[in-house]
N, C-alpha and C positions, 0 to 999 in steps of 0.2 A: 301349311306345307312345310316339311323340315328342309335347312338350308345344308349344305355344307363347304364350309370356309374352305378356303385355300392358305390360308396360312396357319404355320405351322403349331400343333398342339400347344407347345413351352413358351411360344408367343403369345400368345391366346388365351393363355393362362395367365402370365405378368402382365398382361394388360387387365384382366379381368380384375387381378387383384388391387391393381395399385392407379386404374385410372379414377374408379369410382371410390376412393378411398382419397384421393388426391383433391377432388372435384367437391367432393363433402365438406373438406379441410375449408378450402378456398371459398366456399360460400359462405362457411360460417364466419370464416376471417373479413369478407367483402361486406356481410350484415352488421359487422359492427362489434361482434361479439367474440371478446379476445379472454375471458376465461380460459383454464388450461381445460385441454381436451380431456374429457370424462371424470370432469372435476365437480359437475351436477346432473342430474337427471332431469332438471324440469321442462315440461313439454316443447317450451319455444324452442330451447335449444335442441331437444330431439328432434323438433323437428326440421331444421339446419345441416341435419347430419345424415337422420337416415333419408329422410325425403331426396337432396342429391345422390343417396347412396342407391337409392331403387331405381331413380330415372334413369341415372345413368347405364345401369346395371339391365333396363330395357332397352336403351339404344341401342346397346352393342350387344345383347341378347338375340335381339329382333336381327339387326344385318348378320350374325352369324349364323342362327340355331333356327330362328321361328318359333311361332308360339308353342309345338312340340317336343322339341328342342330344349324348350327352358321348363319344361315339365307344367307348363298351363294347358292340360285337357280336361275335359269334359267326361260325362255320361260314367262309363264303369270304373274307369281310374279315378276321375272327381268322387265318387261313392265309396270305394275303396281305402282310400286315400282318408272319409270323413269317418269311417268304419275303426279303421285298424288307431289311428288318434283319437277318438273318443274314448280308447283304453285308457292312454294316460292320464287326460282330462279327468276320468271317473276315480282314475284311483287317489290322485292328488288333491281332486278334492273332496275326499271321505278323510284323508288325511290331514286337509287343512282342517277343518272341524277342529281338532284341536290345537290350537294356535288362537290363541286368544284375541278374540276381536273384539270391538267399539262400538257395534252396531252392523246394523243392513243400509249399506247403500245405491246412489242408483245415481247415472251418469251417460246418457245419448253422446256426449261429449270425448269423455274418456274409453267408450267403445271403438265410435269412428278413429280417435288416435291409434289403439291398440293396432287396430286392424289393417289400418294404412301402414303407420307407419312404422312399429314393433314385429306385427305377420310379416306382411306383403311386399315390404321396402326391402328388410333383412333377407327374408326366404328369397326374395327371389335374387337377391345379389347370390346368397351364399345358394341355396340346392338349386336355382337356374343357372346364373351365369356362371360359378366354379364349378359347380359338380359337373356340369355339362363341358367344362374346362379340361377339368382334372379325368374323368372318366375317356375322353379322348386323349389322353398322354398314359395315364397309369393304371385304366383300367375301373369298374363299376365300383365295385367294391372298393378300392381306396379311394373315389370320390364319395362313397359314402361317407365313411370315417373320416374322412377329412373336412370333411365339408361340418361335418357335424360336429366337431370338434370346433371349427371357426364358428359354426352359431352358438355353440358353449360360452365362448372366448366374448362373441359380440353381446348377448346376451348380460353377462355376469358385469361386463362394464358398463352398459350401458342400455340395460330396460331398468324400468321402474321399480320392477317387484326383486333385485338384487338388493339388501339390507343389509346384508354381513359381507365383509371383504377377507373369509375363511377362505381357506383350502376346502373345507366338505362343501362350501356352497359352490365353488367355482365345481370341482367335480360333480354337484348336482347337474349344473346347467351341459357340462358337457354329455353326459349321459343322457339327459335329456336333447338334447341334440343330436347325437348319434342315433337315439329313435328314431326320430323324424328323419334323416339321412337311409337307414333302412326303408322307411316308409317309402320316402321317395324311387328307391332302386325295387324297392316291389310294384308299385304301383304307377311310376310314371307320371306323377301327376304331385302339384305341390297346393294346389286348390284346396283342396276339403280341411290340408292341413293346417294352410294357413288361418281359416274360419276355426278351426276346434282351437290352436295356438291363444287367436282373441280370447275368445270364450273363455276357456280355461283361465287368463289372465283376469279380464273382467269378472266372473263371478268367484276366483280366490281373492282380489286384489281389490276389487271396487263392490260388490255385492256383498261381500263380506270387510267389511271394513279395516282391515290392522289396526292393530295400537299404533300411535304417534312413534312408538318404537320397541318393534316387538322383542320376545324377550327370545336370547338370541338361544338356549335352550330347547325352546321348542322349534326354532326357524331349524335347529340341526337335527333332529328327529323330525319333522319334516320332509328336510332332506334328505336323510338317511333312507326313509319308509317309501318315498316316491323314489329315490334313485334305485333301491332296490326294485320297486315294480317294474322299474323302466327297463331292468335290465332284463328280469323275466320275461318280460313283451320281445324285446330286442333276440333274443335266445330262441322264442317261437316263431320271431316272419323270417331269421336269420335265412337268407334262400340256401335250398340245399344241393341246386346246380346253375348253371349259367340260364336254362330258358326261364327260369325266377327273373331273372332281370329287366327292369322295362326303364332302358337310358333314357 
């Protein structure tokens, strides 16, 4: 059942941003681990960051929104949702194909990470708790965009599959973000996305193995080739009126 808070939008929002962002800090700090923030990617420490960053990001989900709310549904949004994401998983990876890899690997391990805590941590901080934030203050559509631009931003600092600290890859990852952000305001639902997001990860990033360090050439044609598709996707769900919308 969807809740609805009493307190006000602009509240609700700065908290959304900065409690679970505060709380991540603070655990990592409390575990012992004082490297500078997003000064490595390796799993312990991800998972230090986003793991506090999801939990939290459901407590205060759950007492304000409900599972609806934070765009956790089922049945034809969850399908929708795994539908309209399977575009850019396909096109990205007809694209990674060329990106010189080391081999085919495989990983039960690096899936479960992926999906916990790179999907489902991130998504639902950013297209549950903000979007559902920000779309109660400024409206559907600038929580998309915004929101998607924050999983750009979290993303490019700190997932795995980030290798070049360009300007065209951080613009990948936002564009690719902003996908998912439409996806979300179409379909209501952050579920299907989160599973194609893994997926996508694991079979360009672990099934397909990268070079030790790829050559940064192709990482930007790459990005180039999927941030174009992404926009072309983004172009077609773009909603063409308000009943498009499913906050």
């Amino acid at each position: 059942m969807e809740k609805h808070p009493t307190a006000p939008p602009q509240v609700r929002l700065i908290v959304a941003i900065l409690l679970p962002i505060v709380g991540a800090i603070l655990v990592k700090m409390l575990a012992g681990d004082t490297s500078r923030l997003g000064a490595t990617r390796n799993q312990s420490t991800m998972v230090l960051l986003l793991g506090p960053l999801g939990l939290i990001s459901w407590f205060l989900g759950m007492r304000w929104y409900g599972l609806p709310g934070m765009g956790l549904r089922g049945k034809r949004p969850l399908f929708a949702g795994i539908g309209f994401s399977v575009l850019g998983w396909t096109a990205f990876l007809i694209l990674r194909m060329f990106v010189a890899s080391r081999g085919l690997g495989t990983g039960t391990r690096e899936f479960v990470y992926l999906l916990i805590f790179e999907a489902f941590a991130v998504q639902l901080w950013v297209f549950g708790l903000l979007f559902r934030s920000l779309a109660d203050w400024r409206g559907p559509m600038t929580a998309a965009i915004s929101s998607g631009i924050i999983f750009g931003a979290a993303a490019f600092l700190f997932f795995q599959e980030s290798f070049i600290p360009t300007f065209a890859a951080l613009l990948y990852f936002v564009i690719w973000g902003i996908l998912y952000g439409i996806i979300r305001l179409r379909t209501g639902s952050i579920l299907g996305v989160v599973v194609v997001q893994a997926l996508q990860s694991f079979t360009g990033w672990v099934v397909l193995l990268p070079s030790p360090q790829p050559d940064p050439a192709q990482l930007q044609t790459l990005y180039l080739g999927a941030g174009l598709c992404y926009l072309v996707f983004i172009w077609r769900l773009w909603p063409k009126q308000e009943d498009d919308y499913r906050v």
